[in-house]
Every structure is written in C-alpha cells, then in structure tokens.
N, C-alpha and C positions, 0 to 999 in steps of 0.2 A: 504493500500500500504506500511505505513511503520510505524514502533510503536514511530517514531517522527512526532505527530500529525499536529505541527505548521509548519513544511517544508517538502517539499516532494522534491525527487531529485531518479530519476531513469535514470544513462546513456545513456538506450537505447532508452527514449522518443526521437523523434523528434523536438516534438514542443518546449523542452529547450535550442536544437543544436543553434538556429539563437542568442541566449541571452541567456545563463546559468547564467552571473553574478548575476544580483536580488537575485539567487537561490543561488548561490555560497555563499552571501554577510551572507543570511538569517541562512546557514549552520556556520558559522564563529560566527556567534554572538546567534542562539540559538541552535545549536546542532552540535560543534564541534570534537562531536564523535556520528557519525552517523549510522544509523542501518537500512538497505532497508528487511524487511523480504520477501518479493517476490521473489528475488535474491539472498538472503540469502549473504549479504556483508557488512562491514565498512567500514567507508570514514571520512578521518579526513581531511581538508580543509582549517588549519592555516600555517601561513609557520612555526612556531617552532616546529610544528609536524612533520612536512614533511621535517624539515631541521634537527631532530633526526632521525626520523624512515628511512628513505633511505638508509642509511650508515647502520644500523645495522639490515648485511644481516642475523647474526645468531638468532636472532628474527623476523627478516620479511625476509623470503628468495624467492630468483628469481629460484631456481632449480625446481618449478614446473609450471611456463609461469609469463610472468608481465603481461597477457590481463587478464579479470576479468574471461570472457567465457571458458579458455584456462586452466586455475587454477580449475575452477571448472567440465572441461569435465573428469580429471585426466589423459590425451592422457600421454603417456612416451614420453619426450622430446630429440633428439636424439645426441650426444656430439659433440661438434663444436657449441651447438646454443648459442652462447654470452651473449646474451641477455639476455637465462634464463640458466644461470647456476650461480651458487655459488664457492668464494674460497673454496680450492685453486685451482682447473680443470677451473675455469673462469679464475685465473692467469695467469695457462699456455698456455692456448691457448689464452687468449689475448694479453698476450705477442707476438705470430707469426705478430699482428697486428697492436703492439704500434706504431714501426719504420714507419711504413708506414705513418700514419696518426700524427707526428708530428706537430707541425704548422710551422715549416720552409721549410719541405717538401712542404708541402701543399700551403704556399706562392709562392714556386716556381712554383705550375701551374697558377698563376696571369693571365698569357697572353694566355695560352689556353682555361682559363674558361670567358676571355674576348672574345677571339674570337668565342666558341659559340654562347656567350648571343649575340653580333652585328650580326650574321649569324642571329638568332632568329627575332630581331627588325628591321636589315633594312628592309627587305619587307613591315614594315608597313607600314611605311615612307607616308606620305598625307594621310593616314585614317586617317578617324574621327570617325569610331567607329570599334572596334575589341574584341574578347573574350580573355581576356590573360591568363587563363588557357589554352584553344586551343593551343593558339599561342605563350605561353612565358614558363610559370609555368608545361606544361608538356614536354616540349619540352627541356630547357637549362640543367637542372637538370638531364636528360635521358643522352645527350653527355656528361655530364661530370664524372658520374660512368660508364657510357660503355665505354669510352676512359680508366678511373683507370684499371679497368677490362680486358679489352683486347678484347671486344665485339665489330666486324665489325657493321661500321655505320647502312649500309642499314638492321643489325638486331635489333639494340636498341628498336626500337617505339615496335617489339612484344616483346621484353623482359620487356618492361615498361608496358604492357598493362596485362601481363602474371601476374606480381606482383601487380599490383593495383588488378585486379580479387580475389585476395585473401582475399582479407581486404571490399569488398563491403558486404555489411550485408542486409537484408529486415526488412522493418521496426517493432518498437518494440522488436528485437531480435538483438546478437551478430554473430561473427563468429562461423559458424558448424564447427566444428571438428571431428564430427563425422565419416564424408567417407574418408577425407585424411588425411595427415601429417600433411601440410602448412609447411613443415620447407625444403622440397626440390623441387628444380625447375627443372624437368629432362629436360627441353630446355637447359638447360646449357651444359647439357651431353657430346654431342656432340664439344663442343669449348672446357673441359677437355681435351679431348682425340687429338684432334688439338695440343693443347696446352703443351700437354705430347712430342709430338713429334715435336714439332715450338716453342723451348722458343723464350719469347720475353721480352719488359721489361717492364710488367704489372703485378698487383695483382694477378692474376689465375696462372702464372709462378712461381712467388715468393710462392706461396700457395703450390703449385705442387711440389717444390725442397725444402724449408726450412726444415731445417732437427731441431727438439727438443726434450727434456726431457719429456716424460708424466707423467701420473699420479703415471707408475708402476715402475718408473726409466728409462724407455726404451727408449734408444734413435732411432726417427726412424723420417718420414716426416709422413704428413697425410694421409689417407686414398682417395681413391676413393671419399668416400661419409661423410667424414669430410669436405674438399675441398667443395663439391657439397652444404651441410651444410651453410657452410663460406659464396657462392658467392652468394646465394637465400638469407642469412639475408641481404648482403651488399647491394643487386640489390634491395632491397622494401625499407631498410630505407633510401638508397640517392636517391631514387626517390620520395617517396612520401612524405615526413617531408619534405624536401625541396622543391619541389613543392608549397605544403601548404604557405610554409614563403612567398613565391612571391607575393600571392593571397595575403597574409595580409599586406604587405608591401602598395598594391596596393590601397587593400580597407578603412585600416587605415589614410592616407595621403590623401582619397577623401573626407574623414572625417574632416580631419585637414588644409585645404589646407594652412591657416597662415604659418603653420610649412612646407610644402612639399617647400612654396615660401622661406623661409630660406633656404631651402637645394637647392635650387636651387641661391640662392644668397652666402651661402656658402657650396660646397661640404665635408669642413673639419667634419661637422655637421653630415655626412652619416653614421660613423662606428658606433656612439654612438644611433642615430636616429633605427638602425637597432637594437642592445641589446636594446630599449625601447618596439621594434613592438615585439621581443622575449619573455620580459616579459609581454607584456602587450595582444598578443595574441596568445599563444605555439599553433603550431599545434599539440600536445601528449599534450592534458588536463589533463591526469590523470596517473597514474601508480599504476598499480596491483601489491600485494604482498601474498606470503600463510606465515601464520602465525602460527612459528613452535615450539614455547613454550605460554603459558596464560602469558599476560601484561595486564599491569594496564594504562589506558588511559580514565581521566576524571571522576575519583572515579567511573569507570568499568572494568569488566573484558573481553578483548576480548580473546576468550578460543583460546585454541591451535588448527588449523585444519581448522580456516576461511581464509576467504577471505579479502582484505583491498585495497580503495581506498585511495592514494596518491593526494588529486587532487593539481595539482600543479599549474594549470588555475588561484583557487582559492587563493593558497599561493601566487602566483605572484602580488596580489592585495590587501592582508591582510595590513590594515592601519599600526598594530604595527610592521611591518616591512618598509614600503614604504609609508611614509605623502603623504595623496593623491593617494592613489595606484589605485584609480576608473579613474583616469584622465592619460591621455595621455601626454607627454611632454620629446621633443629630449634632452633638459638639462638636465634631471634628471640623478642624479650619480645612475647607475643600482645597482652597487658592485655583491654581491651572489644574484642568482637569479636559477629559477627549473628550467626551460626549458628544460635544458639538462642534469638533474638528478643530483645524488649526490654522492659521494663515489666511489663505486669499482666500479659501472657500469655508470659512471658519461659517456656521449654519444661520442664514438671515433671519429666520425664526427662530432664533434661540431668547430673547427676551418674552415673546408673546409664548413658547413652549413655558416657560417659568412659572408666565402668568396664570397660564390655565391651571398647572401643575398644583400653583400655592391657590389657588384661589377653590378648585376641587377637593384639596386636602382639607380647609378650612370648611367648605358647606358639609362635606362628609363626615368632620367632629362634631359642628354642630346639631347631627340630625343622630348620627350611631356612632357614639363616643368610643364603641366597643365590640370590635366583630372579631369571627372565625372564616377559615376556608374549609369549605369540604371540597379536601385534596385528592379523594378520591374522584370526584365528579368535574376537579379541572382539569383543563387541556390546553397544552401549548399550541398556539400558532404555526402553521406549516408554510415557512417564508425563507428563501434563502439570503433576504436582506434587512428585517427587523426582527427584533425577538421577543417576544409577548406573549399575554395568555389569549387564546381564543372562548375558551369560557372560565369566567371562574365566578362559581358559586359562594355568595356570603351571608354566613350566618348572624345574624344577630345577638347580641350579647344585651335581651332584656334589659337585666338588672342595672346596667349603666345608660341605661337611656332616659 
C-alpha cells in the first residue's frame, strides 16, 4: 500500500475517517514525509511543514485543484475558481471579494445569523432527542449564504443539497471528475439572470456590477460564467465546512461535558472554546497541492509534477507546536493555527465561519445546557474533502435544562 512500511495512511479508507489521529500521530513521529504509492501522493503532517509549504504557492501551487483527486484527474480549472488559482489572477479576483467578507462586515450580520440559528432551535424546545445535523448543522448555515447571496428562502435547502451532491464520494475512492466540471452550478443560472435585471443588495448583484482590472489590463465586470464560477465555490464552502463545525462543536463538548458546564456557567469562554473545537477538529483535514519545481523535504526529493498532502488535522495537534495538542481544552491560547489555511489562500470565510460557530454554541446553551450522543446511531460523512458527522443523534440531558 505504501513504501512507509511502519504507517499506512490512505484518505480515502473509511475505516480511518471515525479516528485518523493514532495514524496522524504515527505519520509525525515516523514518516513525516510521507509517500502512499497506490495514489501516487505526499503528505507531510507537522505543522512546520505545513506552516512553510502553504504560503509558498510558487512551489506548491493551487492553479491545478487543492482536492488530491482533482490535481491528479488534470480537469482544466475554469477562472473565477478561488480556490484553485495562483497569484497574481487569484489576487485579482479575490480582491472583487475581500470587501465583502471583512470581519466588520461580517459582524454586522450578528443579528440575522442569530435569528436563523433560534428559527432552527426553537422547535426543538422539550425534545429529548433530535439529529442536529437534520435539524441545526444543515439547516442554519444554508440561510445564512442564501441570504449573502440573494437566494429566495423557499430555494436554499435544493441549492444546499445540489452542492453537498458534489463532494459525496463511494467508498474507497475520491470525487469523479471525470463526467462534469464541479466548479459550476447551473441552478444558479436562472437567479443571475433575475439578478441582472433586480439588483438588490447581495453578493450575486455586487458580482454582477463590480467592474475590475484583469489579468490583460482590461477593465471590464465578470463574465456570465465567472459570476456563475464565484456563486457555486461560495454556495458549497458556506454550507458544508460550516455545517461540519456545528456537528463538532456538538460532538466535542458531549465528550467534554466539565468544559461544555463552564461554558454554560461562563459564556465569555465561547469564542475561545470554539478556535479550540477549530483546531482540534477542522472539518478540511487536509489540503492538496501540485508541486511545481523538485524540493527537498526530509533528506528527499519530492520531484516536480506530484501531488502533496497538507494534512493540517495533523499539524493542528503536532506536540512541538501545541503542549498537549492530543487533549482538548477551552483555555488553551490557540494563536496560528491550519484550519483555515495559510497565506494567499488563507479561507475568506473564516471570520463569518467563527461567527456562526460562536453564535450556535451560544443558542445551543441557552436552550440544552446539557446533552449526550447516541454513538451508536451516529455516522460519519462519506466525503473525501471534509470531515463530519452525517447524522448525529442528541440526547437530552432533562435535568439541566
């Protein structure tokens, strides 16, 4: 499986997805530069790896996908995708979306993405047992990029279900790339074109009219299907990474419950308690890169033309970064941490991910001060690019409520 005898680590196993750490742990201390020949990929798993190699995209560049499968289908990636592009055409166009996504912007939606998340929880109100991915985790996160967006309510749940579809994989195996794009969602098609002739004052308006510099001087706004590009990356990563944090938020603290009762004796504990469940369980475990000159990584050569894992699960829990980084704990000073990448493509939405995070943790004490998992009846998520629960049942704990 891999010509590191002593650890084996293959993404797309299943059976690693419930507990990668052990594996994680194993990779950090005896093959920090790692080699899966099945897959044909490297994986380096420290965070001083991973807190060099991220930033220096002219050696590990994003212009041909950050998923491992994506990198190695060689699909041509089409301009507007964020994600995977390289200075300086990733500048310019993520410039159209810096403003947006400031964090004082983003603090000012406070009280709409409060009034989702209570829409979400009060019906739960006297259950004592409920699925919060159903019921929270897919749900709060969907209103809150279809409102950015400018996507009528009564259409979000298919626009969320349209982009999660993309990222589900069968087991053993990655996303096919093979029959489509993935990088555009023609559901959206139709709200452009709305949207061309109804400005309003959301992200697909502003998308629609910002006029910029590109790559050839030209000043002009985007295209049709740069736009189209744009709304398909924003609609799957605020739905589904965000998502994900809910579920760990949930599942973390039913683990912990000493600490969940802190936070429920002090609130001030939440914002911090939430960068610990970030570092301590990223829903994006790892980040792909193509590697576009031969580096020197652990007296080897990883040649020009592979593939390389990021795993940042991993670095998030590297001891010579974090004393203790196997344990969980709301005190802990996080500081730099991977979650949300590093450098040029460090995550646009990582302030508004915060937001929701703290802001769901908060209604969740207020309403069930005190839950369990029936572990038996959760299930992980079957995705070879985030990692979450796809159901998890929570029990209620009455007597604190």
């Amino acid at each position: 499986m891999s010509t590191d005898t002593a650890v084996r680590w293959d993404p797309y196993d299943q059976s690693l997805v419930a507990d990668p750490y052990p594996t994680y742990r194993r990779m950090r201390e005896e093959a920090p530069l790692y080699y899966n020949d099945e897959h044909d990929f490297y994986a380096v798993s420290r965070f001083a790896d991973c807190e060099s190699g991220l930033p220096d995209w002219r050696t590990f560049t994003s212009g041909r996908g950050g998923i491992l499968e994506l990198i190695k289908s060689g699909v041509r990636i089409p301009p507007g995708t964020l994600i995977f592009e390289d200075p300086p055409l990733h500048d310019i166009h993520r410039r159209l979306l810096v403003r947006v996504f400031t964090p004082r912007r983003i603090a000012a939606l406070e009280p709409l993405v409060r009034r989702f998340c209570a829409r979400t929880l009060d019906p739960l109100a006297g259950e004592r047992r409920f699925d919060l991915i159903a019921e929270v985790s897919a749900e709060m996160p969907m209103r809150v990029i279809g409102m950015l967006l400018g996507i009528p309510e009564a259409d979000q749940a298919a626009i969320r279900d349209s982009a999660d579809e993309h990222l589900r994989t069968e087991a053993g195996s990655g996303i096919d790339y093979s029959g489509e794009t993935h990088f555009t969602n023609e559901t959206f098609a139709d709200y452009l074109e709305w949207r061309r002739d109804h400005p309003s004052d959301d992200l697909m308006t502003q998308l629609l009219n910002t006029r910029f510099e590109d790559e050839n001087g030209v000043t002009r706004t985007l295209t049709r299907d740069e736009v189209l590009t744009y709304v398909t990356v924003l609609a799957g990563a605020g739905n589904e990474t965000t998502g994900r944090l809910v579920g760990w938020i949930a599942s973390t603290l039913a683990r912990h419950p000493d600490q969940r009762r802190e936070l429920v004796d002090d609130p001030s504990l939440i914002p911090n308690a939430i960068e610990e469940i970030l570092r301590y369980e990223p829903p994006g475990p790892f980040i792909a890169r193509y590697v576009a000159k031969d580096v020197e990584m652990h007296g080897r050569t990883v040649p020009a033309g592979s593939a390389i894992l990021f795993i940042v699960a991993s670095a998030n829990r590297d001891e010579a970064r974090y004393p203790g980084g196997e344990s969980f704990d709301i005190h802990r000073t996080v500081g730099q941490q991977l979650t949300f990448g590093l450098g040029a493509h460090y995550c646009l939405g990582a302030a508004l991910a915060r937001l929701e995070g703290r802001i769901a943790l908060e209604e969740m004490l207020k309403r069930f001060p005190a839950w369990d998992v029936d572990w038996d009846a959760a299930r992980m998520a079957q995705t070879s690019t985030v990692r979450g629960w796809e159901t998890l049942p929570l029990v209620i704990d009455g007597r604190e409520a």
